[in-house]
C-alpha positions in Angstrom: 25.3 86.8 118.3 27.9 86.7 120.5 29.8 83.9 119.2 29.7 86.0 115.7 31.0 89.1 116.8 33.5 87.1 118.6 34.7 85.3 115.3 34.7 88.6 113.7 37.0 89.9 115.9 39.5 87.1 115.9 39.3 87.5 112.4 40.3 90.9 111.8 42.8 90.8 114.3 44.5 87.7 113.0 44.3 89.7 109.6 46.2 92.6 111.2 48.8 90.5 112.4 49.3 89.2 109.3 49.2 92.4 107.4 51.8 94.0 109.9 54.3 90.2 109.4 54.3 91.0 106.3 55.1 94.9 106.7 58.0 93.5 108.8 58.8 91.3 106.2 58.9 93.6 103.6 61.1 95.6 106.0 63.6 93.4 106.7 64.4 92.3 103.1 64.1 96.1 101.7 68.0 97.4 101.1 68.9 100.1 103.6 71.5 101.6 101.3 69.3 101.9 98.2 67.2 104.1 99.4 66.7 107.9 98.3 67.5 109.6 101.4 71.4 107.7 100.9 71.2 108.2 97.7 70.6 112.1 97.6 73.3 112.6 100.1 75.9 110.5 98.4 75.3 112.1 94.9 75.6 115.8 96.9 78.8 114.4 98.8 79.9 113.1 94.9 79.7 116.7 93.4 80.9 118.8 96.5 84.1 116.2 96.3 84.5 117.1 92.1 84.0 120.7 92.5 86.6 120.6 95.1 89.5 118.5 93.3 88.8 120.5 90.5 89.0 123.9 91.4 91.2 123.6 94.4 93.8 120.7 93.5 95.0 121.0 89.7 92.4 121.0 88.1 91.6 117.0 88.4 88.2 115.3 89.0 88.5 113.0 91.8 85.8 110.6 90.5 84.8 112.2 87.4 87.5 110.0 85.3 86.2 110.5 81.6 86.9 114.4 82.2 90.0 113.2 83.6 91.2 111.0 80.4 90.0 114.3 78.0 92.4 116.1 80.6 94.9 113.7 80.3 94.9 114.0 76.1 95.0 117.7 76.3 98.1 118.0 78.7 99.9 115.1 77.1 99.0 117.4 73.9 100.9 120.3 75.7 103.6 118.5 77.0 102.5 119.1 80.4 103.9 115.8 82.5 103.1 116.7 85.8 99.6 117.3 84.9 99.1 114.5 83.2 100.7 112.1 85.8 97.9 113.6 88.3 95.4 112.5 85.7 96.7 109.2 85.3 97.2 108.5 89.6 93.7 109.2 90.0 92.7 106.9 86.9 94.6 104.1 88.2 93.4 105.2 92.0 90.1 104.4 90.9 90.6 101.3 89.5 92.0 100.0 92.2 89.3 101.1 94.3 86.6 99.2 92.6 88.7 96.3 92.3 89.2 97.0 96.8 85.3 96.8 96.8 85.0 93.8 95.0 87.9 92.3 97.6 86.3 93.3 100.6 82.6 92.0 99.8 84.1 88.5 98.9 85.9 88.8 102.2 83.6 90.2 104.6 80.7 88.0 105.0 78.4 90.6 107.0 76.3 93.2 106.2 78.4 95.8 107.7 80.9 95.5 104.6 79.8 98.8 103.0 80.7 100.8 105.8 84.2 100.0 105.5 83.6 101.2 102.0 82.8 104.8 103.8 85.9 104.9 105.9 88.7 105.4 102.8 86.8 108.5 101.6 85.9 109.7 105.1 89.5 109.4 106.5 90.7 111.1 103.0 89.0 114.0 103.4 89.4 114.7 107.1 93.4 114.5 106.7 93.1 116.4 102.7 91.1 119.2 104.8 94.2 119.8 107.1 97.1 119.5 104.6 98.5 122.6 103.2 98.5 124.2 99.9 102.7 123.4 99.8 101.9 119.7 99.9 101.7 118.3 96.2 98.6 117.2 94.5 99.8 114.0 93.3 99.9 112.9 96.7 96.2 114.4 97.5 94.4 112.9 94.7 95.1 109.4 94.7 93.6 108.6 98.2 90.6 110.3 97.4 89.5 109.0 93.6 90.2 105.7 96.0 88.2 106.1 98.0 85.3 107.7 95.9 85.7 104.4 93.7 84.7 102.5 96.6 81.8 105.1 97.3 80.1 104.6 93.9 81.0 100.8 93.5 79.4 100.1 97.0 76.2 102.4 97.0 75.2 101.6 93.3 71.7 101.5 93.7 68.7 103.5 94.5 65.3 101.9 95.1 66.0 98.8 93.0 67.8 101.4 90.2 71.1 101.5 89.1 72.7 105.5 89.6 76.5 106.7 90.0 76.9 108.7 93.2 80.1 110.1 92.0 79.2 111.6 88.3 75.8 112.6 86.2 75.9 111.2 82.4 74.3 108.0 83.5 71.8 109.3 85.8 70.9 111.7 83.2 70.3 109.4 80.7 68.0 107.2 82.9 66.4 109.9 83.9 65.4 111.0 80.3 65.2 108.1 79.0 62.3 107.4 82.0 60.6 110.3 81.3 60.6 109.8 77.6 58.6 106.3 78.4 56.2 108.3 80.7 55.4 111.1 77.9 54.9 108.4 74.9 53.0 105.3 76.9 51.7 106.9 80.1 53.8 104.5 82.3 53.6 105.7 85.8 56.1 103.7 87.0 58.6 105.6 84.4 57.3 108.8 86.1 58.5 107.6 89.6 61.7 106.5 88.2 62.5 109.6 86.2 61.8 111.7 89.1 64.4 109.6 91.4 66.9 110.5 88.8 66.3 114.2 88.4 66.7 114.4 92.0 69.9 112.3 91.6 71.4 114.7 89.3 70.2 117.9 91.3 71.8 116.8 94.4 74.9 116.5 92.4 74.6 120.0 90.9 74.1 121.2 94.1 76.9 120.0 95.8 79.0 121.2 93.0 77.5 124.9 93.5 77.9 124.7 97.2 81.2 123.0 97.2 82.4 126.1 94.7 80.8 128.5 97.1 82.3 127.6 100.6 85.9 127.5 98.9 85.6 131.2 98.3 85.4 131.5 102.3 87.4 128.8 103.6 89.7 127.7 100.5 91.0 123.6 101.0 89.6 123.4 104.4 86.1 123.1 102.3 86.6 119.5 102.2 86.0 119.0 106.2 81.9 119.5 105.4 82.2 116.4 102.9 84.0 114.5 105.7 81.6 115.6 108.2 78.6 114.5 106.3 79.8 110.8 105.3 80.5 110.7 109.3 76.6 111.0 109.6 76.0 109.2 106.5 78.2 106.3 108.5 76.7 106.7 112.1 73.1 106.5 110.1 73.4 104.0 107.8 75.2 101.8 110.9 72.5 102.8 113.5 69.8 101.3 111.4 71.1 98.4 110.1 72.0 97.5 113.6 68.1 98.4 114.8 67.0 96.3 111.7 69.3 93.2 113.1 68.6 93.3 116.6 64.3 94.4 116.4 63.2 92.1 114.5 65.2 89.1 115.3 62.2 86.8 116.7 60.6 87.1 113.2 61.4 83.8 111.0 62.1 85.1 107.6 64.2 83.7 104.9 67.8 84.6 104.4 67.7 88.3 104.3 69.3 90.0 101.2 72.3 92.6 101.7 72.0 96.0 103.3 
């Protein structure tokens, strides 16, 4: 009787172990930077960051580049230059941005390389929220649809979905679209994903609202409380990739997939 009880034991226990391996496992290979919690606070930082541009610096979305090209047609319609030349910096800003990101993850082989995607945007807004009114806005907008380029091209995923951290159309869509497949064929898993995008696009909406709100108090200095959250969004996201790497070291796992 003994003897059973004894191989029961062992068996359980070496089921545990197993069950908590493969936890770790599971862990290890899961992307830190898709998750929701990143997600939610990149989207908010996406629309605080538009609301501001927009209604403090001409009138020009720093990531939102579709509005940007309709306000590029109407000026050019008006024969307003200068505002169409800020239009078209922060187009070609952009562009440049992604094509930074694409540079920097062929050149950095570590899994740190997304948090030197954080720094342009972070840096851009901590010296935008000092500047004064005087300084021109063709100079303020380029370094910041920069570095939101990189933002969105970097963090492009959230739980194994493609989203836009920067504007709403697409997340929107998917999020529809998702619920649409939940309502017709009872597909659970559409629920799930419809709900990560409606709180996508709220998170955006709020920042927006917010964004709109604290410039009524504290006019271009608004900007600081984007940089101040991507500083913990970069202390965060660096803190537990580094845990990640250095915990479970002793574990023999395949090659793990980027963070």
């Amino acid at each position: 009787m003994k003897l059973i009880n004894e191989r029961y034991v062992s068996y359980y226990y070496y089921k545990n172990v197993e069950a908590i391996t493969m936890a770790l496992e599971k862990f290890m290979r899961r992307n830190i930077y898709q998750s929701k919690e990143m997600a939610i606070l990149l989207t908010f930082v996406g629309g605080y960051i538009d609301a501001y541009t927009f209604l403090s610096r001409g009138g020009t979305l720093a990531a939102g580049q579709t509005g940007n090209i309709i306000f590029l047609a109407s000026e050019l319609s008006h024969r307003d230059l200068r505002g169409g030349m800020l239009k078209v910096a922060s187009v070609v800003s952009f562009m440049i941005g992604v094509m930074f990101v694409s540079l920097i993850h062929h050149q950095l082989a570590t899994r740190y390389w997304r948090l030197v995607s954080l720094i342009p945007i972070t840096l851009s807004c901590l010296v935008v929220g000092f500047l004064p009114m005087s300084i021109p806005n063709l100079y303020i907008l380029p370094p910041l649809a920069f570095g939101m380029a990189m933002l969105t091209t970097s963090f492009s995923k959230i739980e194994g979905e493609g989203y836009n951290n920067t504007f709403s159309t697409g997340n929107l869509k998917n999020g529809v679209i998702a619920l649409s497949e939940y309502i017709l064929n009872g597909d659970t898993a559409q629920l799930r994903k419809a709900k990560l995008y409606i709180r996508i696009v709220l998170s955006f909406i709020i920042g927006a609202i917010i964004s709109a709100e604290v410039q009524k108090y504290i006019g271009t200095y608004a900007i600081l409380v984007a940089a101040m959250i991507l500083v913990l969004i970069f202390i965060f996201y660096s803190i537990l990739i580094y845990r990640r790497a250095v915990s479970y070291t002793h574990l023999t796992l395949p090659t793990i997939c980027s963070v």
